[in-house]
C-alpha positions, 0 to 999 in steps of 0.5 A: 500500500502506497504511503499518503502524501503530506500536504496533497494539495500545496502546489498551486495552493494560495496563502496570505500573510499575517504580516508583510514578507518582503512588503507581500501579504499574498503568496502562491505555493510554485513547487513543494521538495519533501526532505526527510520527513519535513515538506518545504513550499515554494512560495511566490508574491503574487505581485512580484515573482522576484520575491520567493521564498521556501518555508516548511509547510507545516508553519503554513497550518498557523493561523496566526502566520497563514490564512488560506486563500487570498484574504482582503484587507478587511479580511485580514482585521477582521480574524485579527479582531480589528473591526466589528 
């Protein structure tokens, strides 16, 4: 029986930043290497493809780091509490 792949999904996948990285809050997953037991992303501002960036995957699961998605401003004050 074929082992299950951590994170199935990541390539492609679309993420926001709580903070600015690089003055970027949105980020797309390029390319994804597994080392050993630990699955690293490749990730690309949307507004700038100079600025990337790998991360271990398993960080992008903090909500308090990473929403999934592309998130508003408004999104982002809302989960952070901000705004009513």
């Amino acid at each position: 029986m074929q082992k299950k792949q951590k994170f199935p999904y990541l390539v492609g996948s679309k993420w926001t930043a709580q903070q600015k990285i690089d003055g970027w809050r949105h980020f797309q997953v390029v390319n994804r290497k597994n080392q050993g037991k630990w699955v690293f992303a490749e990730m690309v501002a949307a507004c700038d493809p100079l600025v990337r960036f790998w991360v271990n995957a398993k960080l992008l699961k903090n909500t308090s780091q990473w929403q999934s998605g592309w998130q508003s401003l408004q999104e982002i004050a809302e989960v952070e509490g901000y705004v009513s």
